[in-house]
KOLNU-850778 format. One line per 5 residues: for each residue x, y, z of N, C-alpha, C. Coordinates in nm, 3 decimals. Layout:
<atoms>
X,Y,Z,X,Y,Z,X,Y,Z  ...
</atoms>
This chain:
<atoms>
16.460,-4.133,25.982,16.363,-4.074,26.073,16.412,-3.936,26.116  16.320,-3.849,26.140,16.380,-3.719,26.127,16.290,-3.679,26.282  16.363,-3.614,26.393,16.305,-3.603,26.543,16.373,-3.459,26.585  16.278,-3.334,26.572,16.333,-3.199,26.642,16.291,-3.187,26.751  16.354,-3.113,26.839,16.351,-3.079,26.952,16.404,-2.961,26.994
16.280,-2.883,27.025,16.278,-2.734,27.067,16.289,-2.690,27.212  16.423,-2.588,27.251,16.435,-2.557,27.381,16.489,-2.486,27.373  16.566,-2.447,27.473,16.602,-2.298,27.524,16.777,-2.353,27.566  16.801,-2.469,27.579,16.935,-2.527,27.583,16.974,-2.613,27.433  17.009,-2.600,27.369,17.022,-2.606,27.244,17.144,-2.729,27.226
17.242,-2.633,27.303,17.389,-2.732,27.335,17.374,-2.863,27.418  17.310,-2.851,27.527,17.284,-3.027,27.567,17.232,-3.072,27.500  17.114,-3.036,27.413,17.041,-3.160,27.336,17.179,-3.247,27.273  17.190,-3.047,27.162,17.268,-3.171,27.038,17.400,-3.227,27.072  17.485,-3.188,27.219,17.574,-3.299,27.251,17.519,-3.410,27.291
17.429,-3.459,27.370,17.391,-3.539,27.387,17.379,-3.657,27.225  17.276,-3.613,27.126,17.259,-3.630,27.010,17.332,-3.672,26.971  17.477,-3.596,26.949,17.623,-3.616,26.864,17.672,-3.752,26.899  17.646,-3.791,27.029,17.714,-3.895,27.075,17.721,-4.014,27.047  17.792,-4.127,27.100,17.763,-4.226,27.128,17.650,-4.299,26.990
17.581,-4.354,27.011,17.512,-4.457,26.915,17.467,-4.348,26.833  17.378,-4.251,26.910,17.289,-4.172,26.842,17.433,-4.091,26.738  17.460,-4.004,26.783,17.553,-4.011,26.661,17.640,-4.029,26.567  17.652,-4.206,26.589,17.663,-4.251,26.441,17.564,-4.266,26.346  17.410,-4.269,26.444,17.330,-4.348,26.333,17.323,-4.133,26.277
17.346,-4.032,26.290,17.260,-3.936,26.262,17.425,-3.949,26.163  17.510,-3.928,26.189,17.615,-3.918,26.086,17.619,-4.047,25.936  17.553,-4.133,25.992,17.518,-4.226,25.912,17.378,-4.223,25.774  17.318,-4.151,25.815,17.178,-4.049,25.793,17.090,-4.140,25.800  17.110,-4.222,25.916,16.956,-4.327,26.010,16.846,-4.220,26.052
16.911,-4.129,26.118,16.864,-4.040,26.218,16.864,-3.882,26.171  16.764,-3.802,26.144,16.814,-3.673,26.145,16.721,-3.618,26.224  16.839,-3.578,26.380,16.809,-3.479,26.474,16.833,-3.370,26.455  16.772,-3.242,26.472,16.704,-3.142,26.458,16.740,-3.063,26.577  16.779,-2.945,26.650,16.778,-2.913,26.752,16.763,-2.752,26.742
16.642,-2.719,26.768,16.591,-2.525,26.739,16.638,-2.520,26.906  16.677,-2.416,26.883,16.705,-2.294,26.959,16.588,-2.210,26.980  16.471,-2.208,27.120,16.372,-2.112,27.135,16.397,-1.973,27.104  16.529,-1.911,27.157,16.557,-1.811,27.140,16.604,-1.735,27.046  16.580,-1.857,26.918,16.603,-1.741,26.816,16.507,-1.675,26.733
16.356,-1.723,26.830,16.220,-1.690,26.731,16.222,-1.604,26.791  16.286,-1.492,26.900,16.271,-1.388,26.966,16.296,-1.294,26.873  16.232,-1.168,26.907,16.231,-1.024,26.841,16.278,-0.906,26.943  16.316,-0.924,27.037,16.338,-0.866,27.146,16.522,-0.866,27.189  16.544,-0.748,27.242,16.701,-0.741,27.254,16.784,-0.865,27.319
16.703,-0.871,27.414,16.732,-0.959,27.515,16.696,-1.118,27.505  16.625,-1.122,27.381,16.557,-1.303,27.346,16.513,-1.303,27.467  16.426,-1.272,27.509,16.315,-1.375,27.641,16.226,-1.456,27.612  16.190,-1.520,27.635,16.095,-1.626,27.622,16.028,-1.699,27.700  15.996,-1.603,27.854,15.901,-1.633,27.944,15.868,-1.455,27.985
15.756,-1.522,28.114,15.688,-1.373,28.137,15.598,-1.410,28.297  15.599,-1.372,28.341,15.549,-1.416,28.460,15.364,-1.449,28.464  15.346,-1.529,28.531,15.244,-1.611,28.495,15.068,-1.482,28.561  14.983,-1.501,28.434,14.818,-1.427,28.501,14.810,-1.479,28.597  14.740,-1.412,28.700,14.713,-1.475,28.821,14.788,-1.443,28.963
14.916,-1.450,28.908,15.006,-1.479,28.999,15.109,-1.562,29.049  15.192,-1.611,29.144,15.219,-1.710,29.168,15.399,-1.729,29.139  15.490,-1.776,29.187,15.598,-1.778,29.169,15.681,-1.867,29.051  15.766,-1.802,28.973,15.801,-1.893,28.859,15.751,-1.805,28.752  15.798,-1.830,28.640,15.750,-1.759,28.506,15.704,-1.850,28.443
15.656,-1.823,28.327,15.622,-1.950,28.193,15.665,-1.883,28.060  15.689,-1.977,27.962,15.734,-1.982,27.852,15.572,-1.923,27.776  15.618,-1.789,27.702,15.546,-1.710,27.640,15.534,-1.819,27.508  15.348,-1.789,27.466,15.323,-1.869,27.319,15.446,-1.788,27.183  15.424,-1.690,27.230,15.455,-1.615,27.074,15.621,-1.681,26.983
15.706,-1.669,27.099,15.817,-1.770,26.996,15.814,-1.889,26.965  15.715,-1.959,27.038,15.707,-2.115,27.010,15.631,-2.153,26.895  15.497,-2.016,26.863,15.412,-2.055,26.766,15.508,-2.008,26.649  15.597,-1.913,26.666,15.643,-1.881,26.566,15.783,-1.920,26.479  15.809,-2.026,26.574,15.917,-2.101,26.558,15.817,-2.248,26.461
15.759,-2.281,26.534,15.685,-2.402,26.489,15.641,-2.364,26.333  15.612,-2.270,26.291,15.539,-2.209,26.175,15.674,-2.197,26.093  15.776,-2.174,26.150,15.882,-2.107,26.016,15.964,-2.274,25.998  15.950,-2.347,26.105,16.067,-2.458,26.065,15.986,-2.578,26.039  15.866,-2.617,26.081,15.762,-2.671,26.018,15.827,-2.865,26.058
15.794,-2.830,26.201,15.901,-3.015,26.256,15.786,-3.088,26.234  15.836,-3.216,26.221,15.753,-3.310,26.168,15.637,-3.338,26.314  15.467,-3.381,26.215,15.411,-3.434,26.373,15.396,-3.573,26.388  15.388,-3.604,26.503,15.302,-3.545,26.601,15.388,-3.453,26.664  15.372,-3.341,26.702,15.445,-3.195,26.849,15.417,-3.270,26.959
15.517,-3.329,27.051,15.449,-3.382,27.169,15.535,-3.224,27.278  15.433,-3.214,27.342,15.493,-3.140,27.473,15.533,-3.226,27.613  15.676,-3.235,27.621,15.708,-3.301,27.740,15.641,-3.248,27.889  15.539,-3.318,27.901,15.488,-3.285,28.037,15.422,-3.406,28.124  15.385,-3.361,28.232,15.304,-3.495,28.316,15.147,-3.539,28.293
15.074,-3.460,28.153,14.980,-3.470,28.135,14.975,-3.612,28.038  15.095,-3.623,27.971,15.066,-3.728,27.843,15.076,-3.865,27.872  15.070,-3.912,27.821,15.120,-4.085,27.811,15.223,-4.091,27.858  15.268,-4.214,27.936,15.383,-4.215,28.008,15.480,-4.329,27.869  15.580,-4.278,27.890,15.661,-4.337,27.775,15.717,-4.486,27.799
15.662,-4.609,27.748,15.726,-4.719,27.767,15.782,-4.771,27.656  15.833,-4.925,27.675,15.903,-4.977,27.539,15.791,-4.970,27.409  15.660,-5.016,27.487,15.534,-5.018,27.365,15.564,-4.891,27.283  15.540,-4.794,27.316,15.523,-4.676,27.290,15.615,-4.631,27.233  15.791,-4.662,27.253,15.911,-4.623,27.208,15.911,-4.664,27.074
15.855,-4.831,27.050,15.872,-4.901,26.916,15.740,-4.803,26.837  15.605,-4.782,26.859,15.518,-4.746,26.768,15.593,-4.594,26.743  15.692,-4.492,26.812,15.737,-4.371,26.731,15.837,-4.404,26.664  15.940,-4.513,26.673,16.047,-4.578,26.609,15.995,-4.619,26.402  15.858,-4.691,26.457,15.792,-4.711,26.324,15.753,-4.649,26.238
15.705,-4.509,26.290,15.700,-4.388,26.223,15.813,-4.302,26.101  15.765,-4.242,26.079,15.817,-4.128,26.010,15.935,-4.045,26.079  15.862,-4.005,26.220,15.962,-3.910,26.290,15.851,-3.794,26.377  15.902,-3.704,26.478,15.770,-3.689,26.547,15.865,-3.521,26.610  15.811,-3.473,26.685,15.885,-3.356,26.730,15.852,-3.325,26.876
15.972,-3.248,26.961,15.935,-3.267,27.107,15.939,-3.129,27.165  15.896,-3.094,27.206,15.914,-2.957,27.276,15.945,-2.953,27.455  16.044,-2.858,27.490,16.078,-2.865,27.617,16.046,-2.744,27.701  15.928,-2.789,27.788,15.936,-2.679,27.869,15.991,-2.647,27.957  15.981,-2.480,28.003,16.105,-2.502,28.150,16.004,-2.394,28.236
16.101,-2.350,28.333,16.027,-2.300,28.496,15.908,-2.369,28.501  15.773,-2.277,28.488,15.643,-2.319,28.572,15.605,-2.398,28.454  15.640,-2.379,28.333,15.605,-2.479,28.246,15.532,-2.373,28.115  15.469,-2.394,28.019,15.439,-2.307,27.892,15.329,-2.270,27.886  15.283,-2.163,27.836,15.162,-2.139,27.815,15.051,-2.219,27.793
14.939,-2.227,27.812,14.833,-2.348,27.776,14.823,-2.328,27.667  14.819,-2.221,27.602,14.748,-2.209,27.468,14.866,-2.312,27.343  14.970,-2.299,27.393,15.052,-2.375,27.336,14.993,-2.562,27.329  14.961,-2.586,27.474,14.917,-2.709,27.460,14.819,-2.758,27.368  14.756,-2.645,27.400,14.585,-2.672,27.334,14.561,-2.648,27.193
14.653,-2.574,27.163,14.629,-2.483,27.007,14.736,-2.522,26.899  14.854,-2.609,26.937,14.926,-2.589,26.844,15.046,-2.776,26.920  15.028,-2.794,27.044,15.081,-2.973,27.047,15.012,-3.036,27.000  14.999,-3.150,26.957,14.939,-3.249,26.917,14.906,-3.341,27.052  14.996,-3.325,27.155,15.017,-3.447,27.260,15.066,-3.394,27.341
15.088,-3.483,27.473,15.173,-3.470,27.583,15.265,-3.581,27.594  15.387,-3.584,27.648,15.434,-3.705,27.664,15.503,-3.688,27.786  15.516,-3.792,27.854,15.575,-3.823,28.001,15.656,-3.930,28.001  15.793,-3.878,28.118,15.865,-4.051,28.145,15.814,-3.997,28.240  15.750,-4.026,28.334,15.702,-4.060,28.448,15.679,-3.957,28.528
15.638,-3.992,28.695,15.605,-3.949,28.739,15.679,-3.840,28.875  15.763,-3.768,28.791,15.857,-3.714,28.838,15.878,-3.575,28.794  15.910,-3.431,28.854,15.928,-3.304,28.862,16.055,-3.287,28.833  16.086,-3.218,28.689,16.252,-3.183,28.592,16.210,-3.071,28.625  16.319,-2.974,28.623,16.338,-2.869,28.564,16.295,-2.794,28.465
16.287,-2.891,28.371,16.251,-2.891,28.225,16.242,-2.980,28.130  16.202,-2.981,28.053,16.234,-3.132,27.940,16.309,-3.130,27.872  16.443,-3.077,27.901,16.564,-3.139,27.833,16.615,-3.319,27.825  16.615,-3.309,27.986,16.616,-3.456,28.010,16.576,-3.507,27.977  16.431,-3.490,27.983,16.297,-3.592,27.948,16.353,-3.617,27.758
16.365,-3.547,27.664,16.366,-3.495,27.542,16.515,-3.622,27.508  16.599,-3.599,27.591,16.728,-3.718,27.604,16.704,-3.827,27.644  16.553,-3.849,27.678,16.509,-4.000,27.704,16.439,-4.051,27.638  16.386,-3.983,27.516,16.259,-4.031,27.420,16.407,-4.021,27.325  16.464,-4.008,27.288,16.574,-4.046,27.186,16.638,-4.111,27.169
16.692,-4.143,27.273,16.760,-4.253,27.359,16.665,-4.392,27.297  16.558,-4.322,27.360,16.462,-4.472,27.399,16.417,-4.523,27.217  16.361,-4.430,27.200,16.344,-4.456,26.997,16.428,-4.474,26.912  16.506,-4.357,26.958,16.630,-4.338,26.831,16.730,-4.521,26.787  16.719,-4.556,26.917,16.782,-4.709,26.897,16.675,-4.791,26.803
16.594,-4.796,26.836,16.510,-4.891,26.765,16.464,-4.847,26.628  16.516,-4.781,26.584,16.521,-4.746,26.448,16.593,-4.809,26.351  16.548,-4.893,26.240,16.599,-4.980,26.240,16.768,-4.967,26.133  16.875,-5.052,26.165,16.968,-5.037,26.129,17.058,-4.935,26.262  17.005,-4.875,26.343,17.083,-4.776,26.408,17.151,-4.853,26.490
17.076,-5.037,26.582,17.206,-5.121,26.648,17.294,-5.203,26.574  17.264,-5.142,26.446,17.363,-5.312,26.399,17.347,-5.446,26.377  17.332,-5.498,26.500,17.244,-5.607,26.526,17.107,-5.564,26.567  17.047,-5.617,26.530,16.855,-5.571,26.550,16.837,-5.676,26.585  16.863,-5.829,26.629,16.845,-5.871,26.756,16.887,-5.828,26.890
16.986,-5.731,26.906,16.943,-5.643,26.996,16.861,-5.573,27.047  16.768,-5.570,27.006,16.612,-5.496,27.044,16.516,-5.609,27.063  16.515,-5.779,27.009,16.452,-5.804,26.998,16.408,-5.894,27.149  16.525,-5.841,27.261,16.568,-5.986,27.338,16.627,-5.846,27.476  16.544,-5.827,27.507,16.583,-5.713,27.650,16.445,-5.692,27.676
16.515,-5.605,27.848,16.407,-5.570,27.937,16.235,-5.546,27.850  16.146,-5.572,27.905,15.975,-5.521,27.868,15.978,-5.609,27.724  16.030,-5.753,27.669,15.982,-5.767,27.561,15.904,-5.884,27.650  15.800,-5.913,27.598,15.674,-5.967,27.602,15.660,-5.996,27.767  15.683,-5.842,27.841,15.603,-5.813,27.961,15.740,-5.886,28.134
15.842,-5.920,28.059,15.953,-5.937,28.107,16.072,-5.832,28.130  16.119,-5.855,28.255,16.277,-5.821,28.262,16.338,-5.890,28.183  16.487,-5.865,28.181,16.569,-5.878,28.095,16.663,-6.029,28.173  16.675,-6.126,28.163,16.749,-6.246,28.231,16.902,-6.167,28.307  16.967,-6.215,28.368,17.112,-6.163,28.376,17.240,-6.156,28.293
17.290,-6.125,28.278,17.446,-6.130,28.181,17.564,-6.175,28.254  17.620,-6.194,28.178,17.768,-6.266,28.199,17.879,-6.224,28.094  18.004,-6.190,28.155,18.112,-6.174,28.081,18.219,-6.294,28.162  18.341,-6.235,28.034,18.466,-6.318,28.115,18.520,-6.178,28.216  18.601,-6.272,28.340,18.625,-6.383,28.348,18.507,-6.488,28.395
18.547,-6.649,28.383,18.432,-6.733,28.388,18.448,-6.690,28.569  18.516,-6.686,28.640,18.495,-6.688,28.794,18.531,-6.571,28.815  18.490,-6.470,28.888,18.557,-6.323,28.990,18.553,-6.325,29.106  18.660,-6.334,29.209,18.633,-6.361,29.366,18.528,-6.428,29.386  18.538,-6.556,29.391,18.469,-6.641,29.378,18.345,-6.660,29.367
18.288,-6.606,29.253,18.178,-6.568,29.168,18.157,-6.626,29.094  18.096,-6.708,29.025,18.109,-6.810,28.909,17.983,-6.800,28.856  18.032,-6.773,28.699,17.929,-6.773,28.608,17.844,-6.947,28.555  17.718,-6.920,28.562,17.646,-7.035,28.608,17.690,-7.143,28.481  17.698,-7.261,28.504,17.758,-7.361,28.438,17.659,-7.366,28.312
17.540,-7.327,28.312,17.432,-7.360,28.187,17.498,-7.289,28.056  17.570,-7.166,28.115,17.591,-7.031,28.023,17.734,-7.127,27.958  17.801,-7.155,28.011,17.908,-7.210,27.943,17.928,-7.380,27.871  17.803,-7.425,27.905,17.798,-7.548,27.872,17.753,-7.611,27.728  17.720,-7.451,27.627,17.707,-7.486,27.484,17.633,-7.567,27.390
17.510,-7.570,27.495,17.365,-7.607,27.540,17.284,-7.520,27.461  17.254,-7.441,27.372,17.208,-7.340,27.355,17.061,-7.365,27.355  17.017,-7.468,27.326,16.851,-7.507,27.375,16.828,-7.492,27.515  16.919,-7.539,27.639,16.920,-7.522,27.750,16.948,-7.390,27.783  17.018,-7.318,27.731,17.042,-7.165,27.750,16.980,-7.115,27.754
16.860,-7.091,27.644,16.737,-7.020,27.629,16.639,-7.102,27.706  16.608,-7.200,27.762,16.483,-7.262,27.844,16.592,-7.118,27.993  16.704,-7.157,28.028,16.735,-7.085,28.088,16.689,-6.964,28.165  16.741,-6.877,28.070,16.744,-6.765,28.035,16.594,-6.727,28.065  16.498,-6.802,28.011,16.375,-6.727,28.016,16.331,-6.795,28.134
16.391,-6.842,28.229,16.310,-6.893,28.339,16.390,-6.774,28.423  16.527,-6.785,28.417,16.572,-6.642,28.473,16.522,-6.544,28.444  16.411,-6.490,28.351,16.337,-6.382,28.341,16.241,-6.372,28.424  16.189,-6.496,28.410,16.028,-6.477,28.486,16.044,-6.459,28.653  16.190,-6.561,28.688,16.220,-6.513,28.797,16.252,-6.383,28.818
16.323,-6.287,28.792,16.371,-6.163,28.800,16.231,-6.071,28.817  16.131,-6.086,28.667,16.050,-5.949,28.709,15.976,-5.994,28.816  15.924,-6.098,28.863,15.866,-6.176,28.947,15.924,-6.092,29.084  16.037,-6.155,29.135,16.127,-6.084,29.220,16.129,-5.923,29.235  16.148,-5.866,29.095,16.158,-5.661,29.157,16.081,-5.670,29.092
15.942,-5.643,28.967,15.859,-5.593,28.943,15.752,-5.714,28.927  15.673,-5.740,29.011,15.548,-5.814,29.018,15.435,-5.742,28.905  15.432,-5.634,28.874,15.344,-5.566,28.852,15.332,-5.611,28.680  15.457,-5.610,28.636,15.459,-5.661,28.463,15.422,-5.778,28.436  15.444,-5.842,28.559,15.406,-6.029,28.547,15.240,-6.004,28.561
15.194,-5.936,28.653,15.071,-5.946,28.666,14.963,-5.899,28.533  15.061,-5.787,28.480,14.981,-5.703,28.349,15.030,-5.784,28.236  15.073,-5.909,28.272,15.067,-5.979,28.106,15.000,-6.107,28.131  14.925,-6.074,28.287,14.844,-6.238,28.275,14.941,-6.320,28.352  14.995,-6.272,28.430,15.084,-6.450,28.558,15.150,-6.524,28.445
15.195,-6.630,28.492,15.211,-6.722,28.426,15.124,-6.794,28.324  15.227,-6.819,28.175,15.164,-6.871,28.080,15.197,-7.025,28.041  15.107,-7.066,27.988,15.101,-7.228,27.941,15.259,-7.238,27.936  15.319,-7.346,28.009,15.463,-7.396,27.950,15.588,-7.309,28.067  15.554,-7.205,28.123,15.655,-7.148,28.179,15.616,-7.209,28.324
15.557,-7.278,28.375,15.566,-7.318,28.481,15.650,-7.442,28.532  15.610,-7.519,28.373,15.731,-7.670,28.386,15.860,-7.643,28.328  15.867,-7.513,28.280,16.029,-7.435,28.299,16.063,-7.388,28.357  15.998,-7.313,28.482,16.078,-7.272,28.571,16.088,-7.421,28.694  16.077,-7.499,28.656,16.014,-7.670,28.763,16.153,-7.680,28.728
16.206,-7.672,28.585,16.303,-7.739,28.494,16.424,-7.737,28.632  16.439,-7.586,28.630,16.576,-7.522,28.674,16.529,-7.508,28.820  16.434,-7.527,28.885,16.402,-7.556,29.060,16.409,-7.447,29.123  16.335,-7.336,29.028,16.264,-7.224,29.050,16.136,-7.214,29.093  16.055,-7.195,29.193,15.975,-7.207,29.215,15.902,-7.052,29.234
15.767,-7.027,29.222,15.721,-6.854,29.215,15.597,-6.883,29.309  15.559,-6.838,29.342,15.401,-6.786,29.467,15.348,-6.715,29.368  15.265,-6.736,29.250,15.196,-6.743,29.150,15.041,-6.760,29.153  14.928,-6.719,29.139,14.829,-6.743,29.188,14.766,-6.789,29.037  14.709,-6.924,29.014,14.715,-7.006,28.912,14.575,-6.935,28.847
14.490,-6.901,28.887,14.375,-6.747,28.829,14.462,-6.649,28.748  14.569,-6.648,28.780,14.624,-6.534,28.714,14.686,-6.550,28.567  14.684,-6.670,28.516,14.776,-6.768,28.390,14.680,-6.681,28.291  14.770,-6.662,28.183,14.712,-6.623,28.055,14.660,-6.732,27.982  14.595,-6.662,27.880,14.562,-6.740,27.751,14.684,-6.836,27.701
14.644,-6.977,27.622,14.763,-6.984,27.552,14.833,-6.904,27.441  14.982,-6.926,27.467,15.010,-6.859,27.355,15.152,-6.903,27.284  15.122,-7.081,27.276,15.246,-7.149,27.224,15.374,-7.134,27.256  15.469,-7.163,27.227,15.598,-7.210,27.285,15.637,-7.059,27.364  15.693,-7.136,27.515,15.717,-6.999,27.622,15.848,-6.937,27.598
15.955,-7.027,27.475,16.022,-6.965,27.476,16.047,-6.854,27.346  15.899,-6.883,27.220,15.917,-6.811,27.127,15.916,-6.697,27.155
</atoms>
C-alpha cells in the first residue's frame, strides 16, 4: 500500500513513519510512505507557501499554486483527502475500508487552513479525527497511519490482532492482564487463569458489553442494545446492565462469534 502525505513539516511525518511498527512494515515493503515537502514546489527565494487571506482577517492560508503543482509533478495515489473538519470523521469502519485499498494520499493544512480552490478543484475528500482545532494536520496525518497503516495486512504479524480490539462489532475492548498474577493486592480474575478457554471468551465478551455500556453507551446503542444471547451471558458472570429491551437487535447467532 503506498500513502503520501504532503506538508510543510516533512521531518515529523517521516520520523514518525520510520518508527516503531510503521517502520518495519515500510522497511519490509508492506507500506510505502511517501512524505513531499510543500516547500519544494516553491519558485520563490524564500519557499512561501501562504499569503494572507481576501477579505481579511487574521492568520494566512496556504496558497493553491504549490500544492496544485506539487500534486501534478508527483502524481500521489487517490483518493487526495484534505485533513479538515469538513470530512468524515475517521473511525475503525473507515480505517479498515482505506487499509483494503490500494493506498490513498493526505494533505496537511496549516494556519487558517488552504485555499478553497484546493478543496474544490483538485481533493477528492475531506477527512477528520474529530471534532477538535490542530494547528495543522500533521497530527491528524499521524493518526490516519497509525490507524490504517496497521491493518494492512501482514504489517501485525499476527492479524488476529486486529480481529479482537476496541470498535469490533460496536464494542470496547474487554480488559487485559499481565504477570504478575497479584500486584498490591490486585488479583487477576481467576477465569483468566483457570484454562477455561470457552469460559474465557463467554468472559471476555461479557466484560465488553459491560465496559462500553459503562464509558460509551452510545456504541451499544448504535449497534442495537443488546443482542440475542448476550443477556444470558452477561446473567452467566452476575453482570447485570439497565438495558432497555426495545433496544435488542436483530438476531445474529452466536454472541460470541
Amino acid at each position: 500500500m503506498r500513502i503520501d502525505v504532503i506538508t510543510i513539516f516533512p521531518d515529523l511525518v517521516e520520523s514518525f513513519a520510520s518508527a516503531s511498527l510503521l517502520g518495519r512494515a515500510r522497511r519490509s515493503g508492506l507500506l510505502d510512505v511517501r512524505v513531499h515537502d510543500l516547500r519544494q514546489a516553491t519558485d520563490d527565494p524564500h519557499r512561501s507557501v501562504d499569503d494572507t487571506p481576501f477579505g481579511g482577517g487574521a492568520g494566512m492560508v496556504l496558497r493553491p499554486e504549490p500544492i496544485f503543482s506539487l500534486v501534478e509533478r508527483v502524481r500521489p495515489p487517490r483518493p487526495l483527502f484534505l485533513l479538515g473538519p469538513g470530512g468524515r470523521t475517521l473511525d475503525q469502519g473507515l480505517a479498515r475500508e482505506l487499509a483494503a485499498g490500494d493506498g490513498f494520499s493526505l494533505l496537511c493544512g496549516r494556519y487558517e487552513g488552504v485555499d478553497d480552490r484546493v478543496r474544490t478543484a483538485l481533493c477528492d475528500d475531506e477527512l477528520s479525527i474529530g471534532d477538535v482545532v490542530l494547528a495543522g494536520g500533521e497530527v491528524a496525518a499521524l493518526v490516519v497511519l497509525e490507524a490504517v497503516g496497521r491493518l494492512v495486512p501482514g504489517v501485525m504479524g499476527n492479524e488476529a490482532s486486529g480481529e479482537d480490539e476496541s470498535f469490533t462489532d460496536g464494542l470496547l475492548e474487554y480488559p487485559q492482564f499481565t504477570r504478575p498474577a497479584e500486584f498490591r493486592g490486585l488479583a487477576v480474575p481467576d477465569v483468566l487463569r483457570s484454562g477455561d478457554h470457552g469460559r474465557i471468551g463467554r468472559w471476555r465478551r461479557a466484560q465488553a458489553l459491560l465496559r462500553t455500556a459503562q464509558r460509551r453507551p452510545d456504541l451499544l446503542a448504535r449497534r442495537g442494545g443488546l443482542r440475542p444471547g448476550e443477556a444470558a451471558l452477561l446473567e452467566e458472570f452476575g453482570v447485570v446492565l439497565d438495558v432497555d429491551p426495545t433496544t435488542l437487535g436483530p438476531p445474529t447467532g452466536d454472541p460470541l462469534s
